[in-house]
C-alpha positions as CSV (number, residue, x, y, z in Angstrom):
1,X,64.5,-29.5,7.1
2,X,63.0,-29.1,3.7
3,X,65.5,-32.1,2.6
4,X,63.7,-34.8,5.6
5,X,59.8,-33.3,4.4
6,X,60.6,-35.0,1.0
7,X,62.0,-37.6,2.3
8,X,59.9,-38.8,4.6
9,X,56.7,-37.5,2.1
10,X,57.9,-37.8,-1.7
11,X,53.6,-37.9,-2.4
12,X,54.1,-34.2,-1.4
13,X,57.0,-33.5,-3.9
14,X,55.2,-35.4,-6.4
15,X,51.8,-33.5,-6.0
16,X,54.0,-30.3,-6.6
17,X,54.9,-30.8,-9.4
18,X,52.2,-32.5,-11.0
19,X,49.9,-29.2,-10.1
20,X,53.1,-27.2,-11.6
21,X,52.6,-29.3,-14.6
22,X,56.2,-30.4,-14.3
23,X,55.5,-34.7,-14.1
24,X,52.9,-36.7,-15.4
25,X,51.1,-39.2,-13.2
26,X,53.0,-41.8,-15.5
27,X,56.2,-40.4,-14.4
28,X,55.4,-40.4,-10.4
29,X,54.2,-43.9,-11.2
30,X,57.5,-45.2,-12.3
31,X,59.2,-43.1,-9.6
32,X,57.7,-45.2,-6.9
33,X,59.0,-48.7,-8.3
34,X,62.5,-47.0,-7.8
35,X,64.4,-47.4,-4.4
36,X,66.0,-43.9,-4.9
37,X,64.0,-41.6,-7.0
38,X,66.6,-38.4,-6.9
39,X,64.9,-36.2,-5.2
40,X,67.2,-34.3,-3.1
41,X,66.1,-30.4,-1.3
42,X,68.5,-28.1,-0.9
43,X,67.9,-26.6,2.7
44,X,70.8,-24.7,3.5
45,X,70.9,-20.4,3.3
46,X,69.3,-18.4,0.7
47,X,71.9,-17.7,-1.6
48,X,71.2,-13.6,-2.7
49,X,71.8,-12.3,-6.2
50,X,74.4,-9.7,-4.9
51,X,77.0,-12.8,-3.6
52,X,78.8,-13.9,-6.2
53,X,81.1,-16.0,-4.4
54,X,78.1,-18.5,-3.4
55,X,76.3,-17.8,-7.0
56,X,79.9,-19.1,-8.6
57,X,80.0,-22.2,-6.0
58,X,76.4,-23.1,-6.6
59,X,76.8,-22.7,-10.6
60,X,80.0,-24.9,-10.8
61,X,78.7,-27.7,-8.8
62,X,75.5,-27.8,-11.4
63,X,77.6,-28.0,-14.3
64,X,80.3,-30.5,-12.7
65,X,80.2,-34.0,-14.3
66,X,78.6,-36.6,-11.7
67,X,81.5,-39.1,-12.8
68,X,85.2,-39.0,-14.9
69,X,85.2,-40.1,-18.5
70,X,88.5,-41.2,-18.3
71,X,87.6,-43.3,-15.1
72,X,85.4,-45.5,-17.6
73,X,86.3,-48.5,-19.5
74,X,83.6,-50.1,-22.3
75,X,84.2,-54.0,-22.6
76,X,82.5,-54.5,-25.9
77,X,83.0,-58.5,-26.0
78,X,80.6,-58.6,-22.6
79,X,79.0,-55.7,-22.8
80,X,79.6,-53.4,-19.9
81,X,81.3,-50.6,-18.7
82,X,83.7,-50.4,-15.8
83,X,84.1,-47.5,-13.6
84,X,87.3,-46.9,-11.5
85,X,86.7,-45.0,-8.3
86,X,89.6,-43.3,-6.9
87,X,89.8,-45.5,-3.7
């Protein structure tokens, strides 16, 4: 639920965290010229200090890379960088 609130009202997200001191009006500015801004809500169950099997889970998808190294070529004679997806 949390996850369609920001969705549907980023202005909410982005008053957050300017009153948190967290983003500058500058920042929210730019954010809006973007077509996704990143903002994603977790909304699933609390995850309690005492279960470590959920704490682990949570704690290796945050340090996971978001893409392979190896999957990425640089072309330096145009200039751009080609990414190999495993399909």
């Amino acid at each position: 639920m949390a996850a369609g609130i920001v969705q549907q009202h980023p202005l909410y997200m982005y008053t957050y965290l300017l009153e948190k001191g967290k983003i500058t009006q500058d920042m929210i500015s730019l954010l809006d010229k973007w077509r996704h801004t990143g903002f994603n809500v977790f909304s699933g169950p609390h995850i309690l200090p005492r279960n470590e099997k959920s704490m682990e889970n949570s704690a290796r998808y945050l340090i996971r890379a978001s893409f392979s190294l190896e999957r990425m070529t640089y072309h330096r004679e145009i200039g751009q960088v080609e990414y190999q997806s495993k399909e």
